[in-house]
N, C-alpha and C positions, 0 to 999 in steps of 0.2 A: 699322623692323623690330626686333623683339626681338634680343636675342644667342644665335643659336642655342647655345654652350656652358653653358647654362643647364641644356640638357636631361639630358644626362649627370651633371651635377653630383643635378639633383634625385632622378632614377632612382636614382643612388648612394645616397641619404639616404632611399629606400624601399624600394631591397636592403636594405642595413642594419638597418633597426627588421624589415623581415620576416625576415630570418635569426634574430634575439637576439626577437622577441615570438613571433612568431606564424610559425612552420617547418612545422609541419604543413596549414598552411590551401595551400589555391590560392588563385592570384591572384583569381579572384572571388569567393572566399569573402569575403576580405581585403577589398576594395573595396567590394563589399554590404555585411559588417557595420559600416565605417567610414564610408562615403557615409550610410548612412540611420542613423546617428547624429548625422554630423557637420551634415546637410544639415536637417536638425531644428530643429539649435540657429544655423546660419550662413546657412540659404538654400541656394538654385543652387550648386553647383559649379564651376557655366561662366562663373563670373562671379570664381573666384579666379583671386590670382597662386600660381606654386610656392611662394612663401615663407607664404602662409596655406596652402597645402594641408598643406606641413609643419608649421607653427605647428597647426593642428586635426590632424593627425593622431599629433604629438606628447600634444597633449591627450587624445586618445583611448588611445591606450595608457598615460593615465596617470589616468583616468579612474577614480573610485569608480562607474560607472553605467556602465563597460564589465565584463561577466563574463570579458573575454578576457582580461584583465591578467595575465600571467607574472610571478611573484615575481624578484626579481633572484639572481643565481648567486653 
């Protein structure tokens, strides 16, 4: 069985990039415009671990080929 404290940890680390990227979006904004960029270029989603879902969604928000990119503060 997985460890479940994994899950809190990952949620944590996608509060975060959504509060500081992307505040205005809803949750499935956010998840449609990253899922079908990410799922483009990686495949299936149901086939990662949390640590690529972060590793791609890290990319994505830092992405020349995302228009959603927030300049840094």
């Amino acid at each position: 069985m997985r460890d479940i404290n994994r899950i809190s940890k990952f949620l944590k680390k996608i509060e975060e990039r959504w509060i500081k990227y992307f505040p205005d979006w809803r949750f499935g904004q956010l998840m449609m415009n990253f899922l079908g960029w990410a799922s483009n270029k990686y495949g299936d989603p149901f086939f990662w671990e949390e640590t690529q879902f972060i590793e791609y969604f890290d990319e994505f928000i830092n992405s020349g080929n995302s228009p959603f990119k927030k300049s840094e503060e």
